[in-house]
C-alpha positions in Angstrom: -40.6 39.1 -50.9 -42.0 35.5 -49.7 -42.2 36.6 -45.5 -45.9 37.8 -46.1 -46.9 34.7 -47.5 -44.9 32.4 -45.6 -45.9 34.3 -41.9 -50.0 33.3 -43.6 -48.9 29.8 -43.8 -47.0 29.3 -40.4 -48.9 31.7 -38.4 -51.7 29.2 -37.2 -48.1 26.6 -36.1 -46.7 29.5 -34.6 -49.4 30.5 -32.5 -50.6 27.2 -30.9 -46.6 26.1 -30.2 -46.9 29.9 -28.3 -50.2 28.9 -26.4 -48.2 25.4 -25.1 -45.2 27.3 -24.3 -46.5 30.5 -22.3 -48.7 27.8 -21.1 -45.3 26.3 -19.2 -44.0 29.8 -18.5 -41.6 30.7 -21.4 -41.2 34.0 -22.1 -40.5 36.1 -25.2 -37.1 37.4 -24.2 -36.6 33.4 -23.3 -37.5 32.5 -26.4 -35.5 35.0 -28.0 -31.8 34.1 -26.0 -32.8 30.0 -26.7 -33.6 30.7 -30.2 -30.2 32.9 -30.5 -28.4 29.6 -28.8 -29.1 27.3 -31.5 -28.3 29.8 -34.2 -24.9 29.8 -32.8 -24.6 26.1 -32.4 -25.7 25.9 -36.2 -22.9 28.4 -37.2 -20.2 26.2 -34.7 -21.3 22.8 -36.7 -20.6 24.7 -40.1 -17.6 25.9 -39.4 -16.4 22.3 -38.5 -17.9 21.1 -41.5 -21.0 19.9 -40.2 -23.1 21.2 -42.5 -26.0 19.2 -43.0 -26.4 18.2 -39.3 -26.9 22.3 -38.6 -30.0 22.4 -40.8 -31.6 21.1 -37.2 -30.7 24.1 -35.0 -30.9 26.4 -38.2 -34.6 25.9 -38.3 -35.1 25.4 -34.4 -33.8 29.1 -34.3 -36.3 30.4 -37.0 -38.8 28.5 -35.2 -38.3 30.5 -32.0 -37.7 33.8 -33.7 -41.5 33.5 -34.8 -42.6 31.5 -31.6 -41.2 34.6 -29.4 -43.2 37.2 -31.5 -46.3 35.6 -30.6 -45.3 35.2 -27.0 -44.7 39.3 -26.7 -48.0 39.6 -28.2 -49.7 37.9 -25.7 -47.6 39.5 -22.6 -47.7 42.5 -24.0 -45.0 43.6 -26.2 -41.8 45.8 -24.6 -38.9 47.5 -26.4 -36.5 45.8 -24.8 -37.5 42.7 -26.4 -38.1 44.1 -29.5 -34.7 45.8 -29.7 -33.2 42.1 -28.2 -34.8 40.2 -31.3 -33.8 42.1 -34.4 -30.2 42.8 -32.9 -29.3 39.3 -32.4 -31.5 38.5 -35.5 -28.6 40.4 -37.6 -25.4 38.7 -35.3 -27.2 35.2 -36.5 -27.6 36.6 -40.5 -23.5 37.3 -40.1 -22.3 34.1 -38.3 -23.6 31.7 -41.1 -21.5 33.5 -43.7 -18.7 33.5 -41.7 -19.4 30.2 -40.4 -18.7 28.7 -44.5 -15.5 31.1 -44.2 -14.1 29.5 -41.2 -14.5 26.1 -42.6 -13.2 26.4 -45.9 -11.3 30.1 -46.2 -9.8 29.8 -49.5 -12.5 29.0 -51.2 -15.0 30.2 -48.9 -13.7 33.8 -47.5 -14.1 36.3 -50.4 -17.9 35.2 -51.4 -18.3 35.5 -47.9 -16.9 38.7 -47.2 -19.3 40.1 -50.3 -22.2 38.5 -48.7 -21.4 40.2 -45.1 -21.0 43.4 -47.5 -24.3 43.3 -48.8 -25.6 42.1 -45.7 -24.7 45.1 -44.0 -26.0 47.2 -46.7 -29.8 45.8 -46.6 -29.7 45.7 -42.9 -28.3 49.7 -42.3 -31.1 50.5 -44.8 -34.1 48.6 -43.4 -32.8 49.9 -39.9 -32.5 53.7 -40.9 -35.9 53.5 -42.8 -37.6 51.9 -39.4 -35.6 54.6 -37.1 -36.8 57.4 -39.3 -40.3 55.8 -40.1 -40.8 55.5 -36.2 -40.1 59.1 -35.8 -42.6 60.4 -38.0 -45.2 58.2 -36.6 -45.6 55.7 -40.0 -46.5 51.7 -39.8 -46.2 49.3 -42.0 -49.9 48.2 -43.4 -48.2 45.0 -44.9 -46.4 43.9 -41.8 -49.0 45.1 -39.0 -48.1 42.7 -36.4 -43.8 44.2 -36.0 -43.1 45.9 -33.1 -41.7 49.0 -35.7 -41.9 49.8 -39.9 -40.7 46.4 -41.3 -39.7 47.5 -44.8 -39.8 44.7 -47.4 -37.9 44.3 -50.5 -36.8 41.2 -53.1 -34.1 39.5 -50.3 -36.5 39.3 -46.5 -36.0 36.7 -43.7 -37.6 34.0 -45.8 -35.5 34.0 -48.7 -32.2 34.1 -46.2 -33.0 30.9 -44.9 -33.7 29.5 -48.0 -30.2 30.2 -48.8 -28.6 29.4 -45.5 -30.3 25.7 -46.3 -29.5 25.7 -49.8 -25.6 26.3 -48.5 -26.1 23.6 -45.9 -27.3 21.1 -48.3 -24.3 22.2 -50.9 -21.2 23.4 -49.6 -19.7 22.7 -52.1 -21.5 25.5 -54.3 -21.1 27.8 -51.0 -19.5 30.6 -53.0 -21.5 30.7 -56.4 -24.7 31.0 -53.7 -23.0 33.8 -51.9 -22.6 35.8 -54.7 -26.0 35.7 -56.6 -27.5 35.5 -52.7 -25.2 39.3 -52.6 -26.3 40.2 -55.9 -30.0 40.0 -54.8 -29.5 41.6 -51.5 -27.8 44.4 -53.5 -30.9 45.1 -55.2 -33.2 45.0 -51.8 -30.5 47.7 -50.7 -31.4 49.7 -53.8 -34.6 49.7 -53.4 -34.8 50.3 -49.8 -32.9 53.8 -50.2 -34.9 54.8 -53.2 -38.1 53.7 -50.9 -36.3 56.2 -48.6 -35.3 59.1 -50.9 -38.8 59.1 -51.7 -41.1 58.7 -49.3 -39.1 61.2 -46.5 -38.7 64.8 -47.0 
């Protein structure tokens, strides 16, 4: 719901840190494995209870899954790297939950587990709308810069890292997060397969 606005208000941030860095030879697949790195550092200090100190590599990761979009752009995108990005986009989204899990299971595990459930359904629908869109030749007018249909709905990118940070800053509240956070993606999923029902034959 908020990626549209917030990719208007980062774009110009985004696109000069991609000028310095192809500048010094980074690539976007680079970009992509660095940005993956920190993610995983971020979900390693949460699940020793480091919580606030992974807001750091949290964002660096966000940072360099935009940064590496505008690096493809300017190289030329490929599928490789497109396929590379939203694949380890969705390991990151899965790790964080699990992350809280692993540092505090028994109060921790079962919010968790529903989040990763409702993870899974928003990311098998905006997948097999994109696979299916793709095929019949359809491109997203609201997202015209993604390398294939980028589906929108209540729960996108931006309003996952507002939770991931929202959990970093209260661990403590990890579980009551999950839940409503699960609860919202419930209804993207929802809407995504009605969005699909309708709009393919």
């Amino acid at each position: 719901m908020l990626d549209r606005m917030a990719l208007k208000l980062v774009r110009p941030a985004v696109e000069a840190a991609a000028s310095r860095l192809s500048a010094r030879g980074l690539t976007a697949d680079q970009a992509t494995l660095t940005g993956f790195g920190f993610g995983m550092l971020a979900a390693v200090m949460i699940a020793s209870g480091l919580t606030t100190a992974a807001i750091l590599p949290l964002l660096v990761n966000r940072a360099l899954d935009g940064i590496d979009g505008a690096l493809a752009r300017r190289a030329g995108a490929t599928g490789r790297g497109a396929f590379l990005d939203i694949a380890l986009d969705f390991v990151f989204y899965a790790a964080i939950p699990l992350a809280f899990a692993v540092c505090a299971p028994e109060e921790n595990a079962l919010a968790a587990a529903v989040l990763l459930a409702a993870f899974v359904a928003t990311g098998t629908s905006f997948l097999a709308f994109a696979v299916i869109a793709e095929k019949r030749g359809l491109r997203s007018t609201e997202y015209p810069s993604k390398s294939f249909y980028y589906l929108g709905g209540l729960t996108e990118g931006t309003e996952t890292i507002l939770c991931f940070l929202a959990m970093c800053l209260w661990p403590q509240h990890f579980a009551a997060i999950a839940i409503v956070y699960a609860a919202l993606c419930a209804v993207t999923a929802l809407t995504r397969l009605i969005a699909g029902w309708t709009m393919f034959d």
